[in-house]
C-alpha positions in Angstrom: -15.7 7.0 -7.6 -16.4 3.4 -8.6 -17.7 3.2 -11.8 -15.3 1.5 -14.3 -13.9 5.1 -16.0 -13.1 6.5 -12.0 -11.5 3.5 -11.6 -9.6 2.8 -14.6 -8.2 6.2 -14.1 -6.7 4.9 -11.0 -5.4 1.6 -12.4 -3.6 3.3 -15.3 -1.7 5.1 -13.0 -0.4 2.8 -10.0 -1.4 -0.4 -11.6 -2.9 -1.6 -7.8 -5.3 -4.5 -8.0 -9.0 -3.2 -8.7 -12.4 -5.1 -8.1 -14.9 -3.4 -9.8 -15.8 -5.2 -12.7 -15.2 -3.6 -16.0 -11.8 -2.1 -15.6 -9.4 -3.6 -17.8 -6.2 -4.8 -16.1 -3.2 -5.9 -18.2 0.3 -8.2 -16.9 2.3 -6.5 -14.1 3.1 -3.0 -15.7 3.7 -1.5 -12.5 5.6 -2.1 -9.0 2.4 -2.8 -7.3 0.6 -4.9 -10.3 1.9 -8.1 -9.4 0.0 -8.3 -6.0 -3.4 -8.5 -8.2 -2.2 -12.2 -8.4 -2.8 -12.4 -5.0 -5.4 -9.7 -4.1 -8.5 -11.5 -3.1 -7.3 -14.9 -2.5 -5.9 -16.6 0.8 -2.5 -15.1 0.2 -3.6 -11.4 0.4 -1.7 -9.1 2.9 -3.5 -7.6 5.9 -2.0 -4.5 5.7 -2.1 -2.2 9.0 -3.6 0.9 8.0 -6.6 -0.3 9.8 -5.0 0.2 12.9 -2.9 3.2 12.6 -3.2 6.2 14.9 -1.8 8.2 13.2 -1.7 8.8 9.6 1.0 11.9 10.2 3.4 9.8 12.1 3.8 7.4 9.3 4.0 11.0 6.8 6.6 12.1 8.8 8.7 8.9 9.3 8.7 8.5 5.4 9.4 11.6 5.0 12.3 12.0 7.1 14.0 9.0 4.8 13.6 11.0 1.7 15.4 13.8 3.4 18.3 12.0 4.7 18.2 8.6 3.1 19.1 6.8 6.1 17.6 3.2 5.2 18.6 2.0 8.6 16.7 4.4 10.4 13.6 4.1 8.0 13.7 0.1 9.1 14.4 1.1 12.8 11.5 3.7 12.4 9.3 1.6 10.4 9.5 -1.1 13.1 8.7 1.8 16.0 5.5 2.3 14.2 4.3 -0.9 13.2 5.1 -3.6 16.3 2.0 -2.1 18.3 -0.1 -2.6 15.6 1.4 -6.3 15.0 1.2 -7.3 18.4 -3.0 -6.4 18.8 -4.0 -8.1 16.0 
């Protein structure tokens, strides 16, 4: 899973910032590929997953905006399952 060829097969389709050496990564060709500017420095995102309980409740409440569309109550939702996280670390 982390030889160059597994992972170039990843980067060619998301374009998310990859650190095994040998993959070739080119300009921001992707909605994630501008984060590999920051990826790895002092300006990278701690991003939450690390602390969620539930991996399901996050399925369902992005999966309930794709069936209604409601953007409101994707923030409102959103915020429901993140502050707990936010507030331990």
């Amino acid at each position: 899973m982390t030889t160059p060829a597994a992972m170039q097969k990843y980067y060619n389709v998301d374009g998310s910032p990859v650190a095994v050496k040998g993959v070739k990564q080119k300009g921001f060709d992707s909605q994630l590929g501008g984060l590999s500017t920051l990826a790895f420095t002092d300006h990278d995102m701690v991003w939450l997953a690390q602390d969620w309980t539930s991996e399901n409740d996050f399925f369902n409440l992005t999966a309930s905006y794709l069936m209604t569309g409601n953007k409101q109550q994707m923030v409102n939702d959103m915020n429901t399952f993140f502050n707990p996280m936010k507030a331990s670390n």
